[in-house]
N, C-alpha and C positions, 0 to 999 in steps of 0.2 A: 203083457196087456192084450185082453181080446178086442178084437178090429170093434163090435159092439163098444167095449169103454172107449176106447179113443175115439169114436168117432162123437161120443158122448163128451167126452172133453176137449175136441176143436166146434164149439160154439161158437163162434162169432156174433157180438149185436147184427140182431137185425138190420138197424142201418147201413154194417157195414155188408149185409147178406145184399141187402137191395142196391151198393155202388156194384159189389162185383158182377150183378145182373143182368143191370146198367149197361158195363163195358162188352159184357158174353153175349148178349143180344144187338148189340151195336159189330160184334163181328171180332171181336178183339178175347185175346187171352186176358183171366183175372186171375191172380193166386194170391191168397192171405199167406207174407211171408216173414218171415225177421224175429223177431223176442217173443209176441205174441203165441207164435205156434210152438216156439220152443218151450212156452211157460208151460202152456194150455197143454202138452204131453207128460210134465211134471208135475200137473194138476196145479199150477201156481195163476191166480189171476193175475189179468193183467188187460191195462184199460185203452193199452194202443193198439188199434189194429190196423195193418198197414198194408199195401195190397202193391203187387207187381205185374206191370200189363204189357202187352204188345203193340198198345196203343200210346203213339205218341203225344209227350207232352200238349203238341197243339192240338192233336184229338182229343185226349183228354180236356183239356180245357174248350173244345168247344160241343162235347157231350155232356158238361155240369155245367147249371147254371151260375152254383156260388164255388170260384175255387179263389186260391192266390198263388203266387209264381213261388214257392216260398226254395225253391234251389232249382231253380227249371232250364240253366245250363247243366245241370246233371242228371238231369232226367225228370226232377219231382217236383209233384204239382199237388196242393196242400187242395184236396177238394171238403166242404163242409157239407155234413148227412143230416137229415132231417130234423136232427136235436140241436144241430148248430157247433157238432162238434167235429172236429177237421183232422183227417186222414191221410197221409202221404201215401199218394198213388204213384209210381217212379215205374218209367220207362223199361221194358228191361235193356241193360248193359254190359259193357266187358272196356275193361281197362285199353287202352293205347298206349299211354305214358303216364309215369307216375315218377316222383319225387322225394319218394318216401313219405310223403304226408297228403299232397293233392294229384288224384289224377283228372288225366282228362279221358274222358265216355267215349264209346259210340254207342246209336244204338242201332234196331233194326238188328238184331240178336237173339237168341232162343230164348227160354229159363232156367235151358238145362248152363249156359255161358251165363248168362248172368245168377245163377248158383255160385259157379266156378271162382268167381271173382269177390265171395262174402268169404269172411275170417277163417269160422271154424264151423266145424260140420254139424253142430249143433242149431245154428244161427243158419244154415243154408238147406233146409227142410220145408216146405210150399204145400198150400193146404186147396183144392177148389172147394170153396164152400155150396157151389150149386149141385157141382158132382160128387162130392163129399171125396174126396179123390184124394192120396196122400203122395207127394212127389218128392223121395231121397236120395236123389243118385250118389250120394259123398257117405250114405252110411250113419248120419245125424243122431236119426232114431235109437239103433244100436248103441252107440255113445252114450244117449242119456243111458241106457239102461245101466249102463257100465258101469255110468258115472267117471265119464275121460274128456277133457275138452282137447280136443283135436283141429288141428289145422287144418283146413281141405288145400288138397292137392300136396304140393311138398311144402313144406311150411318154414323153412328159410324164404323161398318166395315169396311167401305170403306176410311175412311180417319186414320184410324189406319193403315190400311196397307201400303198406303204411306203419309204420314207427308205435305208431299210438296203440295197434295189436298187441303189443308185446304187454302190455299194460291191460289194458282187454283181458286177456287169456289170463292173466293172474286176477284179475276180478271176479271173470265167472268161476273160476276153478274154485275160489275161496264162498265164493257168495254161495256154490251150490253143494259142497264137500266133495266137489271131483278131482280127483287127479289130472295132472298134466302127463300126454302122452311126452315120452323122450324126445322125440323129436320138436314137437311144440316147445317144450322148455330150453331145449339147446337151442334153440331161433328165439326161445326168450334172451337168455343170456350174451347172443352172440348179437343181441337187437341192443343191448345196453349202451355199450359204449355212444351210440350214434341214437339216442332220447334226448339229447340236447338240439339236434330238428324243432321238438315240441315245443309250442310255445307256453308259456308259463300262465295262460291261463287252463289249455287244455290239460296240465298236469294238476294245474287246482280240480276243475271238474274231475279229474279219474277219481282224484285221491278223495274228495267228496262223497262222488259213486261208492266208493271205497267205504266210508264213513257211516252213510247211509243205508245200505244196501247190505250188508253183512255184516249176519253176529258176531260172529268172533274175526275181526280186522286181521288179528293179532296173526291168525293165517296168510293174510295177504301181503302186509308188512314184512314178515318174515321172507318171505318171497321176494320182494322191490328188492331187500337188504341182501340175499342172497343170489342177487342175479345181477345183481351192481345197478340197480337202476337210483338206487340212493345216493350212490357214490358221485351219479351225474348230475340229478334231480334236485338233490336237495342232500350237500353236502354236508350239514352238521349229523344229519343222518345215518350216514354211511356205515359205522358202528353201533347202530344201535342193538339193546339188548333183547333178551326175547323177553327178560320179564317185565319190560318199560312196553314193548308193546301189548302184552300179554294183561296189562292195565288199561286198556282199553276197553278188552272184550268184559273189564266188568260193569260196562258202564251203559247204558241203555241209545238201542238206534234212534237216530234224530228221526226229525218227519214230521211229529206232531206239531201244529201248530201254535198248541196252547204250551210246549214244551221248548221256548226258542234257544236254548242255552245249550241243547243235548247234541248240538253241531261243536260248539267251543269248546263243551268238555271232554270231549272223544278227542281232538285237536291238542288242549291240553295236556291230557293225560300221553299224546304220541309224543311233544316236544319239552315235557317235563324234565327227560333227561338234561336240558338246557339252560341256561339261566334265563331269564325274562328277555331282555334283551336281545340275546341271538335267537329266540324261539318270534320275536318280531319280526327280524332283520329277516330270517327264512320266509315267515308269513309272507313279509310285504313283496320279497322277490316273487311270491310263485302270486301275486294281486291279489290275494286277499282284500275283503272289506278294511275298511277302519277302525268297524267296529266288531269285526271281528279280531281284528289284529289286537286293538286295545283289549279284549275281554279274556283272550288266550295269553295274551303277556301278562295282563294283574295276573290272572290266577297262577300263571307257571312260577310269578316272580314270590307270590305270597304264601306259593307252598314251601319254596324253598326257603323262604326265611320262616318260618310258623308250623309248617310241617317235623323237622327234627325234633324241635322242643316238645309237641304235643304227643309226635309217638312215643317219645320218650317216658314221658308221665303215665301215659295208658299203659304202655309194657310193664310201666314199675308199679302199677295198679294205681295209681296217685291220681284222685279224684280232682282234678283242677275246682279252685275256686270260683264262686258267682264271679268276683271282682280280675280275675286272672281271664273268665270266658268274654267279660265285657270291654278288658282291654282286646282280646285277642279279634273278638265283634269288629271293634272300633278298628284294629292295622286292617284287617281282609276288607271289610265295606257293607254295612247292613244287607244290601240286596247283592251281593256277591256270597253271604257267606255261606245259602244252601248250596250251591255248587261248589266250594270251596267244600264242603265237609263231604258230598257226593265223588269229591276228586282224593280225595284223604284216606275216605273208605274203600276205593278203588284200590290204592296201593297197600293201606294194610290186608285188603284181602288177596294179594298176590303173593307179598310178603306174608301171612301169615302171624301177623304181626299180633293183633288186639280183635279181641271177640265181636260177632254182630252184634250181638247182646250189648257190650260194652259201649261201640260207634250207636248205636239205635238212641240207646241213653245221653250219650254224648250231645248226638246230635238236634233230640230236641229241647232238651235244656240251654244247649248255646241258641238255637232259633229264637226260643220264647225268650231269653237274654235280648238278644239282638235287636226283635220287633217291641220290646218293654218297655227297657230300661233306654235310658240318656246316654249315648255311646260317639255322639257327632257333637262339635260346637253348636251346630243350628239346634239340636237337640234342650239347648242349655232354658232355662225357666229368664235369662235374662238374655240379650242380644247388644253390637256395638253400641245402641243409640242408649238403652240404657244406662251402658259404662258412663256416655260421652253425659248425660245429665247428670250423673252422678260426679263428675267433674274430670272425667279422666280426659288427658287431650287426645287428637286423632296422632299413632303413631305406634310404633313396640311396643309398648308398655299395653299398651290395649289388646293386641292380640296375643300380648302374653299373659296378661292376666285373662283372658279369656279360655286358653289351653290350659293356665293353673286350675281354672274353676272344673273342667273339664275332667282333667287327674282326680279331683276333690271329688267329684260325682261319680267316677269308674269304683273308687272303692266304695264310698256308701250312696248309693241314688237317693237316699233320705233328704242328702240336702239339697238337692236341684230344685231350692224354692228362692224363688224375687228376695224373702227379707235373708236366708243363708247365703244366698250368694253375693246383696247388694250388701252385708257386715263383712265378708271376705275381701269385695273390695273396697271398702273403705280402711279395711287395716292394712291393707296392700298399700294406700295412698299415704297413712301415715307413719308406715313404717320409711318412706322415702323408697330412695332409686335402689336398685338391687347391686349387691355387690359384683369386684370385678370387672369394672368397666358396665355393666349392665342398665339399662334406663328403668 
């Protein structure tokens, strides 16, 4: 890349052109440093910019008007630019101790030390935006071109000091198709054992990051699984296959807002190999939502019961019936069931199982089933109060004649009317109690 394009691609907003102005006119060093600059050489946007100064926390805070302390024992002070949107300006620093997960700062340090002290050499590259000025002393730049995430400095070092690197370094590697330099990955691997440090929510966020943030996961999984980070992390995992993770990358990155389910079904399609249950029990350990817990355990639990039976009949070219897709509507859950067929087609396209063609068709013939037809109790043309006028008393008998009416309408939806189903149970009534013990 000629110094022209790159200098073309470290833009910074404006706003943040006028903090680092700000600080270099007030007498103090400014560098736009961290994800931003690394993106901006990849040509990839990116909406944080973050800035590193020689100016201390309380200087900084008494050169902006509007800031907040948002970590200002370690240097950074959250100041807001004239749009109202807020910038961590952080001291620069260098480690004294650390604990594998927290250290403690000093500052009153260079740029080139507080360089020394970020992950990977990609992430420790400094941009002046007044001077246009590019600052790489670890080599960063060359990396990208390489495509190598690289540790600065010696990189058992650096991933002993913080834990959560080792994790890091398999996110960017995967998220951006770089390789892992040897050494970075043997401090991966030698980082695994001792990821039990991390607290189980910072392992929900990587694995998220993970989630979100790269097309094909299936990369990065492969990676956790292969460096024993599963083994500690999240033990049902530990084994897992490449083509159970390899079901992920067909499934589309979350983010969208109007797409909320595209978090669960990538979640999903990782703990599939599991039964419902233990793909919870994992959930809930690493704190998971509720409702994420709840939405990742239906669908794991509802492929594995519904899933065999229905690859089966596609492979055997067996057209399922109306009345076969509006039972199947009814076990999975009317507004579960496009994800439910999105997580279906994920794994027949791994396996190679049943055509697009075939899932395409599939899948909107069960939808317009699903949103149609009478597939729930509440769905029914009659309700308890009905029965209970009709003379039926409160108790089984009522809720089970309500799931017979139920049966009665999966195969033909014709009779889901007040006077078919209020004749059903009136012969229900005089046929007496059901055999068997049965009321």
């Amino acid at each position: 890349m000629t110094a022209h394009a790159e200098r073309d691609r470290l833009r910074p907003p404006a706003p943040v052109v006028e903090l680092a102005a700000t600080l270099q006119q007030a007498g103090f060093e400014a560098w736009c440093v961290g994800g931003a600059v690394r993106d901006a050489l990849l040509g990839h946007a990116h909406l944080d910019w973050d800035l590193a100064t020689s100016a201390t926390p309380r200087q900084v805070q008494r050169l902006f008007r509007r800031t907040v302390p948002v970590g200002i024992e370690f240097g950074t002070v959250g100041v807001m630019d004239r749009d109202g949107r807020m910038h961590e300006v952080t001291t620069f620093r260098r480690d004294v101790h650390t604990d594998g997960r927290h250290a403690v700062v000093e500052f009153g340090v260079s740029l080139n030390d507080d360089l020394a002290r970020r992950d990977f050499t990609i992430n420790a590259i400094a941009w002046d935006p007044i001077a246009e000025t590019l600052h790489d002393p670890f080599g960063g730049r060359d990396d990208l071109s390489r495509g190598v995430v690289r540790a600065v400095g010696t990189a058992s070092e650096r991933l002993t000091e913080d834990r959560l690197r080792a994790l890091r370094a398999i996110r960017f590697a995967s998220r951006f198709g770089f390789a892992l330099d040897d050494a970075t990955w043997q401090a991966v691997v030698e980082s695994a054992p001792h990821l039990g440090r991390l607290s189980p929510e910072r392992v929900k966020q990587e694995l998220e990051k993970t989630m979100e943030q790269v097309d094909r996961p299936s990369l990065a999984l492969q990676r956790w699984r292969d460096a024993g980070a599963f083994a500690v992390l999240i033990p049902a995992l530990a084994s897992v296959s490449n083509a159970q993770t390899e079901v992920v990358d067909r499934l589309p990155k979350p983010g969208l807002p109007t797409r909320p389910l595209r978090k669960a079904l990538r979640l999903a399609a990782l703990f599939a190999g599991l039964d419902g249950k233990r793909a919870e029990q994992a959930l809930r350990a690493l704190r998971f939502s509720n409702l994420d817990i709840s939405t990742v355990g239906a669908l794991v639990d509802r492929w594995h019961r519904e899933g065999p039976s229905l690859t089966g009949q596609l492979v055997a070219a067996a057209r399922p019936d109306d009345a076969s897709l509006r039972r199947l509507a009814a076990r999975v859950g009317r507004l579960r069931m496009a994800a439910f067929m999105r997580l279906a087609a994920a794994h027949w396209a791994v396996r190679d199982e049943v055509s697009p063609a075939a899932w395409r068709a599939l899948h909107r013939r069960v939808l317009r089933i699903a949103f149609r037809d009478a597939i729930e109790v509440g769905d029914l043309a009659i309700d308890g109060d009905d029965l209970r006028r009709l003379g039926v008393k409160p108790g089984p008998l009522l809720g089970q004649l309500l799931h017979e009416m139920l049966e009665a309408v999966l195969v033909d939806p014709a009779r889901n009317t007040v006077s078919e189903l209020s004749a059903m149970a009136r012969a229900r009534l005089d046929a007496g109690p059901s055999p068997a013990g049965g009321t």
